[in-house]
C-alpha positions, 0 to 999 in steps of 0.5 A, a space after each residue: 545044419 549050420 548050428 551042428 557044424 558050429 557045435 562040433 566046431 566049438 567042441 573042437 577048438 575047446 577040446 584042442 585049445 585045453 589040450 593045449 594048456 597045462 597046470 604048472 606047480 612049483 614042485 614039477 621043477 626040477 632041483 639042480 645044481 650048475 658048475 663051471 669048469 674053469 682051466 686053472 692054468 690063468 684063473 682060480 677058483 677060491 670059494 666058488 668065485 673065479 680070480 683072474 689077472 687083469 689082461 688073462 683070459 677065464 677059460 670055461 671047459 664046460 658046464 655040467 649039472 647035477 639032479 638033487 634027487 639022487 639016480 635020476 638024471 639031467 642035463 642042460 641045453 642051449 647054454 648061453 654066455 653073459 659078462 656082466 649082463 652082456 650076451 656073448 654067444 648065441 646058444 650052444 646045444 651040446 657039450 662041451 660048453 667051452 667059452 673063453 672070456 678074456 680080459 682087458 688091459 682096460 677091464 676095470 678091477 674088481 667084481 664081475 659075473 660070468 652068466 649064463 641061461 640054459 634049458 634044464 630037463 630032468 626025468 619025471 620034472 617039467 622042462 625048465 629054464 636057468 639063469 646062473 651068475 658065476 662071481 668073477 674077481 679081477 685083480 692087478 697082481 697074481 698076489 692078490 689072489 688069496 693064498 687057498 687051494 684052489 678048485 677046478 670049478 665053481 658050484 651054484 648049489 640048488 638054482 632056482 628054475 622057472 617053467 619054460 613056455 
């Protein structure tokens, strides 16, 4: 009797454990691109990089995604913020995912990256996870700023994802 109830035991567990488990293929991931929507009353955005004036502050209005396959939704959660690799939020569930990054008199010159990392879904793919830098330029004076019309945003075109857990 014990060598049935261990039988069915280990049927089970072999049973629950491969449910469990999943084949991953690199074409279940989902194709995206991710834009910030940046306030371009303090910062620009000239040719997908933000300008700002040393001691302004980049307001981010949201960030929004797009599904390359056309007619099929997606959308992203749990967004967090990095400056320079430093976390500075904790995740955000829901939009907007508004975010201001002020700069210092004493923030240095030059190239930064706003971060972020945020779950991805989209109809009939796996569920994922992105992490998109932004590139950031901190500049002295408003004139150093190249004189081209600007955007509201900043497009990451086709991120690439990785399967979450």
């Amino acid at each position: 009797m014990k060598k049935v109830y261990y039988f069915m035991l280990l049927a089970v567990m072999t049973v629950f454990a491969t449910s469990l488990s999943s084949c991953s293929k690199d074409d279940d991931l989902p194709k995206v691109d991710v834009t910030l929507d940046v306030d371009q009353s303090t910062a620009k955005t000239i040719r997908d990089t933000v300008y700002v004036v040393r001691g302004e502050t980049i307001i981010v209005n949201d960030v929004n995604i797009t599904n390359l396959e056309q007619g099929k939704p997606a959308l992203i959660n749990k967004v967090s913020f990095y400056w320079d690799g430093v976390r500075l939020t904790s995740e955000k569930l829901s939009h907007p995912f508004y975010m201001l990054f002020p700069t210092l008199e004493t923030t240095t010159l030059g190239n930064h990256k706003i971060g972020l990392t945020c779950q991805v879904a989209a109809e009939g793919k796996s569920l994922a996870f992105a992490v998109v830098d932004f590139p950031v330029k901190v500049v002295e004076d408003e004139s150093e700023i190249p004189p081209v019309n600007s955007n509201d945003s900043v497009t990451i075109k086709n991120v690439q994802l990785v399967e979450t857990e």
